[in-house]
C-alpha positions as CSV (number, residue, x, y, z in Angstrom):
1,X,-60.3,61.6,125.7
2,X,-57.3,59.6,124.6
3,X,-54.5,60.9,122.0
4,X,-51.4,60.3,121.1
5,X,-50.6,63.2,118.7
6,X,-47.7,65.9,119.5
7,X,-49.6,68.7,120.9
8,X,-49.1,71.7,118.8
9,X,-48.7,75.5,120.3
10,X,-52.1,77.5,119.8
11,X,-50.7,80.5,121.5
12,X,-48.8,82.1,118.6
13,X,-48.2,86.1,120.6
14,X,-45.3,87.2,122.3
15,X,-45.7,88.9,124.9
16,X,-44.0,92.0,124.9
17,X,-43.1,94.8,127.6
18,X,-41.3,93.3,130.6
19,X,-40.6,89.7,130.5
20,X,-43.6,88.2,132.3
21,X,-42.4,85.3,135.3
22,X,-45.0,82.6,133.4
23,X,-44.1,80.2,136.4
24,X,-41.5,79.8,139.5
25,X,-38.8,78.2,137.5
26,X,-39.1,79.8,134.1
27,X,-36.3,81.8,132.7
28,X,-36.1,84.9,131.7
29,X,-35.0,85.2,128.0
30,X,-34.4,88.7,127.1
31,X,-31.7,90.9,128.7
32,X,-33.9,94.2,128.0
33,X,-34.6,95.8,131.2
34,X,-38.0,95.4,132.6
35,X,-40.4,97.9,132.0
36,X,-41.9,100.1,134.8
37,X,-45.1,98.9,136.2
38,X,-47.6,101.6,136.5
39,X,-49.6,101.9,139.6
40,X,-53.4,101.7,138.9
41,X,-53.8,104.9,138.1
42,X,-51.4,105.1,135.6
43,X,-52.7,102.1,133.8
44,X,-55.4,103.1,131.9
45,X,-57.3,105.7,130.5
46,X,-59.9,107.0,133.2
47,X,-63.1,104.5,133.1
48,X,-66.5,106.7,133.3
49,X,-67.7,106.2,137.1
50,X,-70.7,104.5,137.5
51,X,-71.5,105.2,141.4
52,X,-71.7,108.0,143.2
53,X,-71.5,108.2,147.1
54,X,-68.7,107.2,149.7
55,X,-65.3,106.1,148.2
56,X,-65.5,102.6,150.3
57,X,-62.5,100.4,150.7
58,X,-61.4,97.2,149.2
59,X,-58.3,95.4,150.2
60,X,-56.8,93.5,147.4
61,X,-54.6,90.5,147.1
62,X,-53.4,88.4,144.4
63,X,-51.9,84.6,144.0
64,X,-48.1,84.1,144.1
65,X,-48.5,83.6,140.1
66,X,-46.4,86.6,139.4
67,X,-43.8,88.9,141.0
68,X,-45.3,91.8,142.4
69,X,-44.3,94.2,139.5
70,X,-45.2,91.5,136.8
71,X,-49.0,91.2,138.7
72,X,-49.6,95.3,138.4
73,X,-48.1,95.2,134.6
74,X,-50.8,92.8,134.1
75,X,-54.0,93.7,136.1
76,X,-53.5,97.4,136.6
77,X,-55.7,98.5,133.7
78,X,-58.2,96.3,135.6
79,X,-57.6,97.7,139.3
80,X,-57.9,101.0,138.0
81,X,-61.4,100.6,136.1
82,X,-62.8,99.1,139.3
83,X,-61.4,101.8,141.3
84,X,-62.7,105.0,138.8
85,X,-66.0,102.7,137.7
86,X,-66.9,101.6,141.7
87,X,-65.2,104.7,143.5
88,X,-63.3,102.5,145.1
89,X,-60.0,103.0,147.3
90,X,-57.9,99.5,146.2
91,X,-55.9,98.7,149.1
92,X,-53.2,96.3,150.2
93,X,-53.0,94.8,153.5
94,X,-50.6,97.7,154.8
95,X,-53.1,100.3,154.0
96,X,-51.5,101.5,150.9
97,X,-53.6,102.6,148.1
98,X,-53.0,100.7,144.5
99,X,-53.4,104.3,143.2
100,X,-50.1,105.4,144.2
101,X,-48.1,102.2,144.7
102,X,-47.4,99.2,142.7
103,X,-46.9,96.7,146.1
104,X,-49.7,94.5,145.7
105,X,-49.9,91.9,148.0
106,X,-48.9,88.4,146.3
107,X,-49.7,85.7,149.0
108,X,-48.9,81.7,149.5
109,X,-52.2,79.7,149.1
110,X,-52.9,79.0,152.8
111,X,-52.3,82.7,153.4
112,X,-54.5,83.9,150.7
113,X,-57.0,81.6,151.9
114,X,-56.9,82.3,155.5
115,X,-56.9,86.3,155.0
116,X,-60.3,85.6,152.8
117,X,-62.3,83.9,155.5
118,X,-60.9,86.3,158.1
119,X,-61.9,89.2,156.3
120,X,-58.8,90.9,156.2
121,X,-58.4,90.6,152.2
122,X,-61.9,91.2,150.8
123,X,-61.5,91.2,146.9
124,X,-58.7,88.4,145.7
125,X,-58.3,86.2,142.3
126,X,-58.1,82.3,143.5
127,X,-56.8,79.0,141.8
128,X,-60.0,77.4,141.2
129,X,-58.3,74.3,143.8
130,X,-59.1,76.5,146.3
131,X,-62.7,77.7,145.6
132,X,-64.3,74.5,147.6
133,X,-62.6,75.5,150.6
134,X,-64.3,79.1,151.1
135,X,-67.4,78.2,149.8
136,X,-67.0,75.1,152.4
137,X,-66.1,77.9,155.1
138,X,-69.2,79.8,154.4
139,X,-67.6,82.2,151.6
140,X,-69.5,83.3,148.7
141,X,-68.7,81.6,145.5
142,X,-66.4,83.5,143.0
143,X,-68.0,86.2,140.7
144,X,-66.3,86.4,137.8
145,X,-64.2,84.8,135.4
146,X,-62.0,85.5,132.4
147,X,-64.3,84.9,129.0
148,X,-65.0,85.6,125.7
149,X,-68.0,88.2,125.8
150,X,-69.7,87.4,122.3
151,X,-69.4,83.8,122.7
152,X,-70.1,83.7,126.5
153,X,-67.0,80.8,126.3
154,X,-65.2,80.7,129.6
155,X,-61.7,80.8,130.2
156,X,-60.7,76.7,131.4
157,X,-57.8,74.7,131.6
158,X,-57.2,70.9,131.4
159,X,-55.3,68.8,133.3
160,X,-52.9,66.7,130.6
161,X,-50.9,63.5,131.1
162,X,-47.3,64.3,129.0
163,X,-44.7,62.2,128.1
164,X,-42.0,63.1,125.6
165,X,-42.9,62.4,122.0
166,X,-40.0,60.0,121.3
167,X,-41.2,58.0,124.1
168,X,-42.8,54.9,123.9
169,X,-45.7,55.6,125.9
170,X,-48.7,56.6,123.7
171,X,-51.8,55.8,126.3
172,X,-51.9,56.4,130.6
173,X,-51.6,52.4,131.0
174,X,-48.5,52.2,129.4
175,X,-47.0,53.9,132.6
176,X,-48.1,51.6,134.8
177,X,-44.8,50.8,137.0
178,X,-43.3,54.0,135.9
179,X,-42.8,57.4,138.1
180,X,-45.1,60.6,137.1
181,X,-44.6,63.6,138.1
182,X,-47.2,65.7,139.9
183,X,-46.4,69.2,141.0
184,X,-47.2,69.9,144.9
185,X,-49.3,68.2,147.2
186,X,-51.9,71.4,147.5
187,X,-52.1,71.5,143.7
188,X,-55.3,70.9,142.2
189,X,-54.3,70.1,138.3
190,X,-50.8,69.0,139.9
191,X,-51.9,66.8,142.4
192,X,-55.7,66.2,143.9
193,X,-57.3,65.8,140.2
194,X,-54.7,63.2,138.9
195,X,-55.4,60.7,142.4
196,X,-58.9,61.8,141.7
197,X,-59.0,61.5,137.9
198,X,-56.5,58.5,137.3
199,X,-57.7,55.6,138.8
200,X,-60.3,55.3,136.2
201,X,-57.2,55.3,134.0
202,X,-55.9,52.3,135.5
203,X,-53.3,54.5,137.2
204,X,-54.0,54.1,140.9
205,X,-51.5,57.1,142.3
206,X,-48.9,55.3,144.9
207,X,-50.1,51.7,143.6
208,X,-50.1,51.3,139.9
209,X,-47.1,54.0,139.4
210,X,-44.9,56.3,141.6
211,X,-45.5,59.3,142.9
212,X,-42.5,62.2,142.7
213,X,-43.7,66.4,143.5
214,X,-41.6,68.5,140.9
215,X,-42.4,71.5,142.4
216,X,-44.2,73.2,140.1
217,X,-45.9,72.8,136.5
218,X,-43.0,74.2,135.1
219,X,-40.6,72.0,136.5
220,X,-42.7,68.9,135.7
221,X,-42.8,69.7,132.1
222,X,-39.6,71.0,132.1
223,X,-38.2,67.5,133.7
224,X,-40.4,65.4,130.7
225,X,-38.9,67.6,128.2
226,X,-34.9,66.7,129.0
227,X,-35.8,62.9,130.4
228,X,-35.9,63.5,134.3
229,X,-39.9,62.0,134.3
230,X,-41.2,59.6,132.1
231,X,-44.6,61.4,132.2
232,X,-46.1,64.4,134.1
233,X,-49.4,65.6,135.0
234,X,-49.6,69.8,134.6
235,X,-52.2,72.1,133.4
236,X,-52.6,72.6,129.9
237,X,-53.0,76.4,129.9
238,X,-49.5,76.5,131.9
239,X,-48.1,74.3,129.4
240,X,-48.9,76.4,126.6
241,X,-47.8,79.5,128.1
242,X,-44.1,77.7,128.5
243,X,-44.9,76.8,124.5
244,X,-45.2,80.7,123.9
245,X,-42.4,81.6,125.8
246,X,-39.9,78.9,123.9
247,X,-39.3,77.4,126.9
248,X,-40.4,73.9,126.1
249,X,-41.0,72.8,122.1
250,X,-44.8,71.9,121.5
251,X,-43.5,69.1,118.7
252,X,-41.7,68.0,121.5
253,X,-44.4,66.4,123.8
254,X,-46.8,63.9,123.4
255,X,-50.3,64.4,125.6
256,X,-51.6,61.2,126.5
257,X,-54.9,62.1,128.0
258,X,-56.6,65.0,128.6
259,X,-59.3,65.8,131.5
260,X,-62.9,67.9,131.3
261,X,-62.7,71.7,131.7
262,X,-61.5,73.3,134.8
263,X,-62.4,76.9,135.4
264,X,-59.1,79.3,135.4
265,X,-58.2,81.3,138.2
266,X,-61.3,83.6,139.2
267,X,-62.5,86.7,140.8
268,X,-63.9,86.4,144.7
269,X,-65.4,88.7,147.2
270,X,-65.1,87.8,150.9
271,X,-68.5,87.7,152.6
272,X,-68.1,90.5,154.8
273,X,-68.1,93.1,152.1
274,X,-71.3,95.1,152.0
275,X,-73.9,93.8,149.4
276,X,-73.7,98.2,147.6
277,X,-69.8,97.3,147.6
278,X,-70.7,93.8,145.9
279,X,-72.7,95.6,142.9
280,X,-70.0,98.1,142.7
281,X,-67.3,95.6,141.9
282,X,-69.3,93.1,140.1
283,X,-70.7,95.4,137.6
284,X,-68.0,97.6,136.8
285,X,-65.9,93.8,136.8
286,X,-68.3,92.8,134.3
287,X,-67.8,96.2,132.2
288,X,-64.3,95.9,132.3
289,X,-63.0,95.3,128.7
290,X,-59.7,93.7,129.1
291,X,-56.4,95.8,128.1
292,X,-54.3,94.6,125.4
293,X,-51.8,93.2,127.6
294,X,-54.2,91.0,129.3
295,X,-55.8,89.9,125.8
296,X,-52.0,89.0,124.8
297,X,-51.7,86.3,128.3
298,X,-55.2,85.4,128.0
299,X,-56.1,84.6,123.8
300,X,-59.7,85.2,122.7
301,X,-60.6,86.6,126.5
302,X,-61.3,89.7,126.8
303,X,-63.8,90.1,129.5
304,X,-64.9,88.6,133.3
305,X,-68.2,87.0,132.8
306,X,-70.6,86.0,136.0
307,X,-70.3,82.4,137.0
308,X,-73.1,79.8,137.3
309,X,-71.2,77.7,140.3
310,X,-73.0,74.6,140.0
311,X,-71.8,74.1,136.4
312,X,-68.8,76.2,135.8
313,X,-66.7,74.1,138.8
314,X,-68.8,70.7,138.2
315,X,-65.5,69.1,137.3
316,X,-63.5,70.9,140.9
317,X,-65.9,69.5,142.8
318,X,-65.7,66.4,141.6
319,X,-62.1,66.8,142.6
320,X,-62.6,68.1,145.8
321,X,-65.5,65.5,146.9
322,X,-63.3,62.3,145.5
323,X,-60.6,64.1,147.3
324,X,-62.6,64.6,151.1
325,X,-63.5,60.5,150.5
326,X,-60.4,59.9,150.3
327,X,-58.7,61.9,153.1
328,X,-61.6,60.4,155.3
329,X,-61.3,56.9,154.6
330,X,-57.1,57.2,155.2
331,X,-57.9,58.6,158.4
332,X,-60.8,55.8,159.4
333,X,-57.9,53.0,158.1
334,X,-55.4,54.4,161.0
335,X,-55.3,52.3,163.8
């Protein structure tokens, strides 16, 4: 869909205990000291268990999204549900129970996605990117995702083309011969879905405009906003939470295009968890009503709901297929 109008902020709460890291680049903008984060025992009231038995173990690791401290502030009311509702020992890869330590494991993308298919992390939240790979390496697909429970709507992202509203670029063809910024080469919404996406824009990637990697989806919008890139492509749920934070002016950007849904980042188990472990998690996953921190980064979500694969990550796999063509056809072209 093609608009030219300034996108407007729909994410009108501040978040409030410590300053939340909404990216790698953004700044912090309150000199209050951080608060404590509690462990997962300390982060909710108990949950009621639901199973009985052995207390199995689940090691746990999370995206580089957040620091450490900022990842426990915002998912340890949900770690310590799972671990009352499931009788569950959450782990991190030292052996160190979530219970009594706040040192979750925050991992790289390749290392995330190498300790999933070796089965040393065994219950992780994953940039939807990244979900083809696993299920491609014989991993289950993910479980859950954020959602609104009476409207079964699932939590999804776009990816948006940006340019700065004084520009005078108002569709994607008027950047033809221009730079655009995409964020890393791994990068789904920063990188693989625009080459995938574009060309039916009449923006070839490398051909009909230049490449430059940002860095990041903060750094690409933050390098629209004060002139460095005539246009950016970024994920529209990261844009808005920069909008919330004040660090980039929603009256100041124009969006340009706008892609299908994308999933947000969901819920996995690797495959060599037990199938009684699976039910544990799923179920008390799907019980879990989110804590009012978590409603605050996430509007109108306030649950995990299952996933049906072959229509919640239609649009990834487009991605990811255009994306293996692609890849295949610049390695048959070498001589």
């Amino acid at each position: 869909m093609l608009f030219a109008k300034p996108l407007d902020a729909r994410l009108c709460v501040l978040l409030s205990g410590a300053t939340l890291l909404l990216g790698p680049v953004a700044a912090q903008t309150t000199a209050s000291p951080p608060a404590k984060a509690p462990t997962a025992r300390q982060a909710a009231a108990p949950a009621a268990p639901l199973f009985g038995g052995t207390r199995e173990k689940l090691v746990v690791a999370m995206p580089k999204t957040y620091a450490k401290s900022e990842t426990m502030l915002i998912w340890g009311d949900y770690f310590n549900h799972l671990a009352r509702c499931g009788n569950l020992d959450l782990q991190n890869l030292q052996g160190e129970s979530l219970e009594r330590s706040v040192n979750i494991d925050t991992l790289g993308e390749k290392e995330l996605i190498d300790g999933i298919i070796a089965g040393k992390v065994q219950l992780a939240q994953v940039n939807p990117g990244l979900v083809p790979q696993l299920v491609a390496a014989g991993q289950p697909a993910p479980f859950g995702v954020p959602g609104n429970k009476a409207s079964g709507q699932r939590n999804s992202y776009k990816l948006i083309l940006i340019s700065r509203v004084d520009s005078p670029f108002t569709k994607p063809q008027d950047l033809v011969g221009k730079k655009i910024a995409h964020t890393t080469p791994t990068s789904n919404s920063g990188n693989l879905a625009p080459r995938a996406l574009f060309p039916a824009l009449g923006l070839v990637p490398d051909q009909n405009y230049e490449v430059v990697f940002s860095n990041g989806h903060e750094r690409s919008v933050t390098g629209v906003m004060h002139g460095f890139y005539p246009a950016a492509a970024v994920a529209s749920d990261l844009y808005q939470r920069m909008v919330v934070k004040g660090d980039v002016k929603g009256s100041s950007i124009r969006t340009l295009w706008e892609s299908p849904p994308f999933m947000t980042e969901t819920w996995t188990l690797g495959k060599e968890v037990s199938p009684e472990v699976q039910t544990r998690v799923t179920k008390c996953s799907y019980s879990y009503s989110f804590s009012p921190k978590l409603r605050q980064l996430l509007p109108g979500n306030d649950s995990f709901l299952a996933i049906n694969f072959e229509r919640d990550f239609a649009t990834v796999m487009e991605v990811y297929n255009k994306t293996q063509k692609a890849q295949a056809a610049a390695k048959a072209a070498k001589p």
